[in-house]
Steps between C-alpha positions, in 0.01 A plus 500: 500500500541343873183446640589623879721757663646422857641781748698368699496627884506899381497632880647755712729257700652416175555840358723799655500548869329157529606279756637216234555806216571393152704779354322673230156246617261819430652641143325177345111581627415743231639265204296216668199690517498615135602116385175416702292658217655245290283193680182354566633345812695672810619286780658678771679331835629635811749356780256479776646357784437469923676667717667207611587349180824291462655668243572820708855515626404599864325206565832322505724619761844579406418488087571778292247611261560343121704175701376171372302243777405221422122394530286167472463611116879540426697821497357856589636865500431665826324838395446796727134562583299626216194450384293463804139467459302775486775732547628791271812283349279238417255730287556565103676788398236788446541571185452141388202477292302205750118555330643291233566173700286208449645332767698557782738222698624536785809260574719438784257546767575166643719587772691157501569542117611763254374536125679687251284327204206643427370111417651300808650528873855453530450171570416436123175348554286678712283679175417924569125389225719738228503176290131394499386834474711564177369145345156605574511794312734355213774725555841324351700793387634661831706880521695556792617791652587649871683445826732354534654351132754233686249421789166503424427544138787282434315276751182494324580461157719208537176330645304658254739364214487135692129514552496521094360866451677696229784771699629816422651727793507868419890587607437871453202513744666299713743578846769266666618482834849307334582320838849344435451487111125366527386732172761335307401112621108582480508596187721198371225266643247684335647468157572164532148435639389666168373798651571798240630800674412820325 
């Protein structure tokens, strides 16, 4: 049995009439919370980001939301504003069962740098503590499930897989957003990163 579950950015932005909305984003948050029961370990993150963050297409003038810039850390999709701190979007869905997270990260709340991996910035480097914290508690067998499958859970378990914990992504409590065929790239990676997807 894996030794930790992680739900993946399970908030309101992300599910119907969100401001980034994953289609279908809330239809997974009962299945997660009943998997939940399954572990001894819940890790839960949430986009958290400034109001002036980078990654929001309005602070570019003349860029259309989901364009690609290009930043000091390579490529980046220009999102419309979501997940502002402390605001409704950024909260979890209500009917996600939080009293069972351990642990809560918050990524992306560096303004000058986004993070879709629940272990590292954008950047690649810059560590969220996901890592150490998991070590610590000798967690190696990591569940995956949440928002969004091609962005951030893909995100995460490919440095998951690299960091050498033991993968498997939950498809079926899973949502893309499938930006220009990114579902069907994400999840090559992931296989061939050894991630099982179930």
């Amino acid at each position: 049995m894996a030794d930790a579950l992680l739900v993946i950015d399970v908030q309101n932005d992300f599910c119907p009439r969100g401001a980034l909305a994953v289609a279908g984003g809330d239809a997974i948050v009962a299945g997660i919370n009943v998997l939940m029961a399954e572990f001894g370990s819940v890790v839960l993150t949430q986009d958290w980001h400034p109001t002036d963050h980078t990654s929001f297409a309005d602070k570019h003038p003349g860029a259309a939301p989901y364009s690609v810039t290009q930043m000091a850390y390579g490529p980046q999709v220009l999102w419309p504003r979501h997940c502002v701190q402390g605001t409704k979007g950024a909260a979890f869905h209500a009917d996600l069962n939080t009293n069972r997270a351990d642990l809560i990260i918050r990524k992306g709340f560096r303004a000058e740098i986004d993070s879709y991996s629940a272990f590292f910035e954008n950047d690649q480097k810059t560590p969220t503590g996901l890592e150490g914290y998991l070590r610590s508690r000798g967690l190696t067998k990591l569940v995956l499930a949440g928002l969004a499958t091609d962005f951030c859970v893909a995100y995460s378990a490919l440095d998951a897989a690299r960091l050498g914990f033991d993968v498997t992504v939950r498809m079926d409590l899973s949502r893309a957003i499938d930006l220009d065929g990114s579902l069907a790239a994400m999840a090559a990676k992931m296989k061939a990163a050894g991630v099982m997807l179930a």
